[in-house]
N, C-alpha and C positions, 0 to 999 in steps of 0.2 A: 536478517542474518543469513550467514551461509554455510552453516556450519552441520546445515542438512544432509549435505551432499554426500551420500552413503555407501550409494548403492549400485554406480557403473562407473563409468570410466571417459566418456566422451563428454559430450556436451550434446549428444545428437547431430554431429555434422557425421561423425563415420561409424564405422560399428566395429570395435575389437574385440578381441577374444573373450578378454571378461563384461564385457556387455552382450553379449548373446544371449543374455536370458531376457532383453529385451522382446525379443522376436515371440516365446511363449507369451509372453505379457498381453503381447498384442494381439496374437491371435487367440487368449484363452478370453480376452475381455468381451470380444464376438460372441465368443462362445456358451460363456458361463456365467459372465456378469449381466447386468441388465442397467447398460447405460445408454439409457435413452439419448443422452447428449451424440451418442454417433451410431442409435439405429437410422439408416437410411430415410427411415419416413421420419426422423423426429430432425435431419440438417435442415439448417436454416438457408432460404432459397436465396442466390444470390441475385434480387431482380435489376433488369435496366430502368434507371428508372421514369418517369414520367415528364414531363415540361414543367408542371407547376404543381405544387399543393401546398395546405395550409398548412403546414410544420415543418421545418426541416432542422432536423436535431444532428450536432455535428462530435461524433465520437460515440462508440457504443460501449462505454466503458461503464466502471461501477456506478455512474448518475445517468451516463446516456441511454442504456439500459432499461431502466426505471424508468424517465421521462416519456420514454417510446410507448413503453407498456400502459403506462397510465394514461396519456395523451388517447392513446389509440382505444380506450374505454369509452369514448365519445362516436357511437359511428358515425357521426356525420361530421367528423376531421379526419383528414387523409395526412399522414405522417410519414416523412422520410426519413431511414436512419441511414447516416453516413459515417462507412468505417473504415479509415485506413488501411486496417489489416485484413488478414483471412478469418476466418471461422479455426474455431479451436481444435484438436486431435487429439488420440488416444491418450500422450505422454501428458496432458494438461490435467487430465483427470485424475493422476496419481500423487499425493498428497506429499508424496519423502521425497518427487522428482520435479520439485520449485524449481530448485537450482538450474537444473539442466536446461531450461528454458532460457535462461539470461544469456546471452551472447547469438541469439538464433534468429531468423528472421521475425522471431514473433516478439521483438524485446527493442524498442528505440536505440540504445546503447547507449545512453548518454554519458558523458561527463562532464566535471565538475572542471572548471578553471583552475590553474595550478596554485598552490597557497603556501606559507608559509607557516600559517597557524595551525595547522591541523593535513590529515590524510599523508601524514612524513611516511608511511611504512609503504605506499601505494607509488606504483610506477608514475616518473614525472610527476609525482603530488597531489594527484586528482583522484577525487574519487569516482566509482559506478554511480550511476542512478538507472538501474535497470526500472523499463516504463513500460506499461505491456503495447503493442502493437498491434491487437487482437481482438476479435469481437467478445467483449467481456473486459475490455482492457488489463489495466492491474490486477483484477480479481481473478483473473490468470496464472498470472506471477508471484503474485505475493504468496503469505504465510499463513493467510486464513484468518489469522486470529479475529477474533470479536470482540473488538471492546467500544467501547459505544464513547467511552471519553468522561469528564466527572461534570459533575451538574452546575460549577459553579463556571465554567466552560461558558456553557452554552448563555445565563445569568449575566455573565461581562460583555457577551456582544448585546444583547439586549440593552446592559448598560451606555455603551457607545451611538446610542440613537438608533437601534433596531427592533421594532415592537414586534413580538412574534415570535422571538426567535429565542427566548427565556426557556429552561429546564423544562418545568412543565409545559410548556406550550409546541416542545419538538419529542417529547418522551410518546406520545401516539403514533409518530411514525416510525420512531425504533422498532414499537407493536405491532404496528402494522406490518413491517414486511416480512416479522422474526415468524418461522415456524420454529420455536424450539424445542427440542425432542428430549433434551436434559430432563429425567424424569422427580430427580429432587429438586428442578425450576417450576416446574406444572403448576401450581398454585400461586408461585408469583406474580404479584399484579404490577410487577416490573417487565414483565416475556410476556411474549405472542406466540400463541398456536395458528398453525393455516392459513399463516403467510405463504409467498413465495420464496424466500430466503430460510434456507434451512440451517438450524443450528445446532453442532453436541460437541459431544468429548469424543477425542479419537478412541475408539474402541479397544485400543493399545497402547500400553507406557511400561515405562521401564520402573526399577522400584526406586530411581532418586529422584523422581518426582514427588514423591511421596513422600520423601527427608526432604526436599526442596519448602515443602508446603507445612510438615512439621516443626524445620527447622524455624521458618518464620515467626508460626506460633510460639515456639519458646523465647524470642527476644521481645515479644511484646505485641505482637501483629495478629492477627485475627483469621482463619481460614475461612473466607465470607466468597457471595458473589460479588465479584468485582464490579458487574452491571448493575447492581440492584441499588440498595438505598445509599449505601457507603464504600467507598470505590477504596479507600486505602485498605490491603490486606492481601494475600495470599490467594493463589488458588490452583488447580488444575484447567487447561487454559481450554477454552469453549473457543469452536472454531466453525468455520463456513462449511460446512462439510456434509454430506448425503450419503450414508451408508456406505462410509468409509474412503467415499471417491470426493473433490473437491465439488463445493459448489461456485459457481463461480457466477456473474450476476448474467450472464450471458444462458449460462444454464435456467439461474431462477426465474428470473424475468422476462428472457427473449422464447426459448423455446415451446414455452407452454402457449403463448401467442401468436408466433409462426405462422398461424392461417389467416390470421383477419385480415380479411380485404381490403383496410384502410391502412396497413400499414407495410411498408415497402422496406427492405435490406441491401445496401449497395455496398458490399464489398472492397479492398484493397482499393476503395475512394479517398485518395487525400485531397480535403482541404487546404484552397490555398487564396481564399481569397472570401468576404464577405460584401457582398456588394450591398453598397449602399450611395443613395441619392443625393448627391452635394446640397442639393437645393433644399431638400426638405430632410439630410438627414433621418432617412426612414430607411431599413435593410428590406432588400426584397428579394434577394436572392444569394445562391454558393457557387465561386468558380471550384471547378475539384477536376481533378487529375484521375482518370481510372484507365489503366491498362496503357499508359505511356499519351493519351488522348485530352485534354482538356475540354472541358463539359461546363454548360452553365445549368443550373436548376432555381427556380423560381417559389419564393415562399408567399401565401396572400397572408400571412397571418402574421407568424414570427418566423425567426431564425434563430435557432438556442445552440450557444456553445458549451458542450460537455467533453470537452478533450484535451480535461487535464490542467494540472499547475504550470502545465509546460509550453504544451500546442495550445490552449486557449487565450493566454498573453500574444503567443507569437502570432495570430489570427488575427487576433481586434490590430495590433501594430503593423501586422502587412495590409489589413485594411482601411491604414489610417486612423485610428483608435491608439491613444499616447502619448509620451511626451513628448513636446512638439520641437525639443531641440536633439532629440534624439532619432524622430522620425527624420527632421530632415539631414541629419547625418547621413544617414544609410539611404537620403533620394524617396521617398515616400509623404506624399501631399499628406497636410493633416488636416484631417475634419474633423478631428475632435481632441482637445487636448487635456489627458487625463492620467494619472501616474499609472498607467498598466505595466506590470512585469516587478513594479514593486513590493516591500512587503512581501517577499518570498520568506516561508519560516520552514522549518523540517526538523525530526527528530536524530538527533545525533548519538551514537551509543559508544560504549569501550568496545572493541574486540579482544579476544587471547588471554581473557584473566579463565586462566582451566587448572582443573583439579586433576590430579590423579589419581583411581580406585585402584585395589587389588584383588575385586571380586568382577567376573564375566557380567560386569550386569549394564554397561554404556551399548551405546549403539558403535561398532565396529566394522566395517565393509568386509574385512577377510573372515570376518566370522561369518556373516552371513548368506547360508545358503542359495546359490540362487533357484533354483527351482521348485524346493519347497517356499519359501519365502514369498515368487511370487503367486502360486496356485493355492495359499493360501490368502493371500490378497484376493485373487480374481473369483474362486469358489465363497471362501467365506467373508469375503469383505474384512479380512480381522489381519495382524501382523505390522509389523514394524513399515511397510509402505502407508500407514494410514497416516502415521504420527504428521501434526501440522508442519510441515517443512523443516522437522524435525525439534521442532519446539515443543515442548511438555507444559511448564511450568508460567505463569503471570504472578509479577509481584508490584505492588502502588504503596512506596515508602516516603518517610519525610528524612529529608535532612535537616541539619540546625537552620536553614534556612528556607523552611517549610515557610506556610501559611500558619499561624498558632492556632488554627481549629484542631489542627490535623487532620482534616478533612478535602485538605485539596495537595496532597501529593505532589515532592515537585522530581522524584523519582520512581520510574519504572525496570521491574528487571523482567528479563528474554532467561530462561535455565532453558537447557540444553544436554541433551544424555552425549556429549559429543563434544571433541574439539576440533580445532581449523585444521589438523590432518590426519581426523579420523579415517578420509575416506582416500588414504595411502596417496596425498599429495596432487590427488587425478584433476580434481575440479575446482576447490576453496580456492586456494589460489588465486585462480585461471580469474573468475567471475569476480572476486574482489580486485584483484591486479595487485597482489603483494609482492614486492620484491624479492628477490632471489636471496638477499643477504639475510630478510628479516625471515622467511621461511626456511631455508636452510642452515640458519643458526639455529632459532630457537625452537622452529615445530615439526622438522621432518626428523629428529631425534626420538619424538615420542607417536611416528606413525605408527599409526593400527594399537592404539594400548589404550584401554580403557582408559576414560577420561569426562567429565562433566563440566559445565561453560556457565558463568553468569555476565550476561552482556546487562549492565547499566544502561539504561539512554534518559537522556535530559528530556521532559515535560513541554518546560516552556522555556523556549529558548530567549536570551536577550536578543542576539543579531540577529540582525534583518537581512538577507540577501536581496537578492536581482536576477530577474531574467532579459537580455536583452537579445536585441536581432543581430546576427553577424552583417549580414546585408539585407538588400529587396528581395533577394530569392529565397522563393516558398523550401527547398526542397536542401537550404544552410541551415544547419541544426543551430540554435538561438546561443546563447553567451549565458551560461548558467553560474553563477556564483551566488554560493550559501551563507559566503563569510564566516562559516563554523571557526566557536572560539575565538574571533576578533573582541568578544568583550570578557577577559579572564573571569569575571564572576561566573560564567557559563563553566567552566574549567574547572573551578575553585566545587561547585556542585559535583559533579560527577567525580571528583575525586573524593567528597562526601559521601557519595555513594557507591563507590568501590567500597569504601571502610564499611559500610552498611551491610555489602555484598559479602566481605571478607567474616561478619559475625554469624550469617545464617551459614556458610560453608563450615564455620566451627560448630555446629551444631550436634547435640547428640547423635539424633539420628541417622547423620553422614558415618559414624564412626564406625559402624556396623560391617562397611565399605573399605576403612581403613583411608578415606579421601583423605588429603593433603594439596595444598597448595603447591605448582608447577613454579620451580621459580629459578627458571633461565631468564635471564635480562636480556631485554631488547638491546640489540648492538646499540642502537645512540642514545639508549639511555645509562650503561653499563656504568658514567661516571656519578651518577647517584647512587646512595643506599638504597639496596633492594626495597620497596614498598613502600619508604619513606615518601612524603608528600610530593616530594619532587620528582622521584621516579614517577608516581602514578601519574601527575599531572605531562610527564614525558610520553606514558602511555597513552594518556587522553590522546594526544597528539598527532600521536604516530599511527593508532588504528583507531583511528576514527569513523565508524560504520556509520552509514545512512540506514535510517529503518525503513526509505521508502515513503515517506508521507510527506513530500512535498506540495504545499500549499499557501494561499493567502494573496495571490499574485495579481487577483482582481476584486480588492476589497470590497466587502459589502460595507455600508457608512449610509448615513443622510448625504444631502446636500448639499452640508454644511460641512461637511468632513473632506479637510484636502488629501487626506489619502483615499479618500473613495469611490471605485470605479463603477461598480453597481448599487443600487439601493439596497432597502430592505424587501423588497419584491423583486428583486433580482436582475432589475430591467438598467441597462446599460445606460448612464448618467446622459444627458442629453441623445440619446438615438432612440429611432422610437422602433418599433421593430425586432430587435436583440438584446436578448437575456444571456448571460451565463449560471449555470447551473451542473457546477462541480466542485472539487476543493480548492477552488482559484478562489472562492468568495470569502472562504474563514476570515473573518476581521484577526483571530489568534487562531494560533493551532490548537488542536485537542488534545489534552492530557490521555495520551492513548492512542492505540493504533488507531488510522486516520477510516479504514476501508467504513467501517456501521457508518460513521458518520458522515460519508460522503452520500452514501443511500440514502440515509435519512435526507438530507438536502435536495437528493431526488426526488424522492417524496413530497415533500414540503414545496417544491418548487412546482410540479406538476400541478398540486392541486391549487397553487398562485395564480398561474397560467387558466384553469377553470375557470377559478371566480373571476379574472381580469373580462374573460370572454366571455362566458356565459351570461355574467350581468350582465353585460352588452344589451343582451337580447330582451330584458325585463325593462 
């Protein structure tokens, strides 16, 4: 969501007047904060790197991360990690200033192919997929939240011919990475203490969060941990976050290991090529691009792709990994022919269903001070910069078209102390790419007025998208289509779950506020009745948000599975040499933000890699 965006006025390309409070920000975080992420002795070195070693992990994102640090627990394996992007900076750190990162050098830019079905209210029809860029990858960018996904998730890939890979048998490494600091979790034998991933509540919210979470309970719904035994219910949302600044996996994972001599940091390195032996199909090395120069690096062991739903398809296909009537479309030999860039799945949400309060109690940009604001951020860690990307609230609801346990949810709600131009039209917009007609109608009327947001997003989605190569060059951003809403059943739910959305905003609790529903009609839906089925299902349509969790592009399956690109050990279907290990393998997507559960697979995948080699030696 981007409904964060509160707090300046740019995007960080320039600096105007009412962004200058930027500038204390940055110099008070030196000063007063203690963030190890940018004391000098704690940056990450950016080395040249060596001719050859036994790992070369490609992407240092939310899994690449992890694999690095784990791998590199072995001192007698020497590890490379290769990152497209720079190392992260001050503004990454600040948890309300997500936003402003999307459109900047540290962010892919992607979009979506234009469609008919859905993203109508977005310029030319396409939507964003902001992707991070960055050592840390998306756990840069994104929202923080923590949700680890529901257990019958992880149970149906298991189903699908994957042993290993069942609730119980991936719940030890959600524990393992979690520190979580949430002190009504501490006993839970669901959370991990002294991990490397840090986990709590932003130390600041507003008070409709707390209708947001009461309200739930009075329709029926439970105020539970959403990670623990039973995921449908309510709660106040647990996020990635370290005393009040982001955590991001680049912080967790890479900096605390920085020294070890067996592992190497190659900076704004892109991959562009996986080399591998026609003859024996065995990967042994990465071409990669650093600083305009093309570079070869040598792996004796493996070569692991962690870069992504996006760049990990478009890798294995520039290196001949694919379908083979597609490879040779775009002029690329194929030596292996495997449905890669398939099975792309992503979570789809409403945008713009907002309420309006009559008490000072939303998040407001022209309300907010900037100097006290931020030097109570930078001194006490505490204040409205902490809040998750401006997110407060997680809810895991059923529709009539639930599961009949009620126990696997086929709707999640985003609450939001904000709407799409709370933050006086500067950024929401920009980074979503709304049209002039759709924001100038319906949301630039109610800048800067208190206001509160429930984004719905669908589960599990029916369609399936695609990612494919524009051509042979590394450096043409791939052909991304999600297909969002191509199967009206998808449609027909989320407008289930508006009405869902529409009972907990009638709730007692709200009343206090005096909230009401905002109900200007979107211009092309204006010939419906307001909130009638077909309006909404107009609405699906038109703001149609990505939540960022794009995955499943390199399925995990048997052998025997024609959508399956990798096994169940993560080892690339005929190649011997190359794993992927990120959200490219999801057989399904996770009921939930996708970020825990891509670490997890980190995890799990690292210690795959262990046992493959170490038994070796026995």
């Amino acid at each position: 969501m981007a409904i964060h965006v509160l707090l300046a006025s740019t995007a960080l390309k320039t600096v105007s007047v009412t962004s200058l409070w930027l500038i204390p920000l940055l110099l008070g975080a030196f000063t007063y904060h203690n963030y190890n992420s940018y004391d000098p002795e704690s940056r990450i070195q950016d080395r040249e790197p060596k001719k050859e070693y036994d790992f070369i992990v490609v992407g240092g994102g939310s899994a690449g991360a992890v694999v690095a640090n784990r791998l590199t627990e072995i001192r007698g394996w020497n590890t490379l990690l290769l990152e497209s992007g720079p190392d992260e900076n001050e503004i990454t750190d600040v948890p309300a200033l997500a936003g402003y990162l999307q459109l900047t050098k540290l962010d892919w830019q992607y979009k979506t192919e234009p469609t008919n079905y859905a993203c109508l209210g977005f310029k030319k029809r396409r939507c964003s997929w902001p992707r991070g860029k960055v050592l840390g990858g998306s756990s840069v960018l994104n929202y923080m939240i923590y949700v680890r996904g529901n257990r019958y998730d992880f149970d149906q890939w298991e189903s699908f011919g994957n042993p290993g890979w069942a609730y119980r048998d991936v719940l030890k490494y959600f524990i393992k990475s979690e520190d979580n600091r949430n002190p009504y979790l501490s006993k839970s034998k669901y959370h991990g203490r002294g991990g490397y991933l840090t986990v709590q509540e932003a130390p600041w919210r507003t008070p409709l969060v707390a209708a947001f979470v009461e309200s739930g309970v009075e329709i029926g719904y439970e105020n539970r941990d959403i990670n623990g035994a039973i995921q449908t219910g309510f709660m106040m949302a647990q996020g990635t976050i370290r005393r009040g600044s982001r955590c991001s996996t680049a912080k967790a994972f890479l900096r605390p290991v920085r020294t070890r001599r067996n592992l190497d940091i190659s900076l704004n390195s892109q991959a562009t090529k996986v080399l591998i032996n026609p003859l024996t199909l065995k990967a042994y090395g990465v071409e990669y691009v650093k600083h305009g120069v093309k570079r070869v690096v040598y792996a004796k062991k493996e070569v692991i792709l962690s870069a992504g739903a996006i760049n990990s398809p478009q890798l294995l296909m520039l290196s001949g990994i694919g379908p083979k009537d597609h490879l040779r479309e775009v002029g690329i030999p194929v030596l292996k022919d495997l449905p890669v860039g398939e099975n792309l799945q992503d979570h789809v949400g409403v945008g713009g269903l907002t309420f309006l309060v009559d008490k000072p109690v939303a998040i407001v940009q022209n309300r907010l001070q900037a100097f006290p604001v931020t030097m109570n951020y930078v001194v006490n860690e505490r204040g409205p910069m902490t809040v998750l990307g401006g997110l407060e609230g997680i809810a895991f609801v059923n529709t009539k078209y639930a599961n009949n346990s009620g126990l696997w949810p086929d709707i999640q709600f985003h609450m939001a102390p904000a709407s799409l131009s709370s933050d006086n039209g500067q950024i929401v917009r920009k980074i979503l790419g709304l049209t002039d007609e759709l924001y100038n109608t319906v949301y630039k009327p109610i800048v800067n007025k208190d206001a509160w947001t429930i984004m719905p997003l669908l589960l599990r989605p029916n369609t399936r998208g695609y990612v494919r190569l524009k051509s042979s060059n590394p450096f043409d951003y791939p052909i991304m289509n999600p297909r969002y809403h191509e199967d009206r059943l998808d449609v027909i739910r989320l407008v289930e779950g508006i009405k869902i959305a529409l009972q907990v905003a009638n709730g007692k609790a709200f009343k206090q506020f005096g909230s009401r529903l905002y109900m200007k009609p979107l211009p092309n839906c204006k010939q419906f009745k307001f909130m009638s089925d077909e309006y909404i299902e107009c609405q699906v349509r038109t703001i149609s948000m990505t939540i960022y969790h794009q995955c499943g592009t390199a399925k995990m399956g048997p052998s025997w599975d024609p959508g399956a690109v990798v096994d169940p050990r993560l080892r690339v279907h005929g190649i011997e040499g190359l794993r992927v290990i990120d959200a490219s393998i999801m057989p399904t997507i996770v009921s939930g933000n996708t970020n825990a559960a891509v670490i997890m697979i980190g995890e799990k995948g690292s210690d795959l890699i262990k046992q493959d080699w170490l038994n070796r030696k026995r």
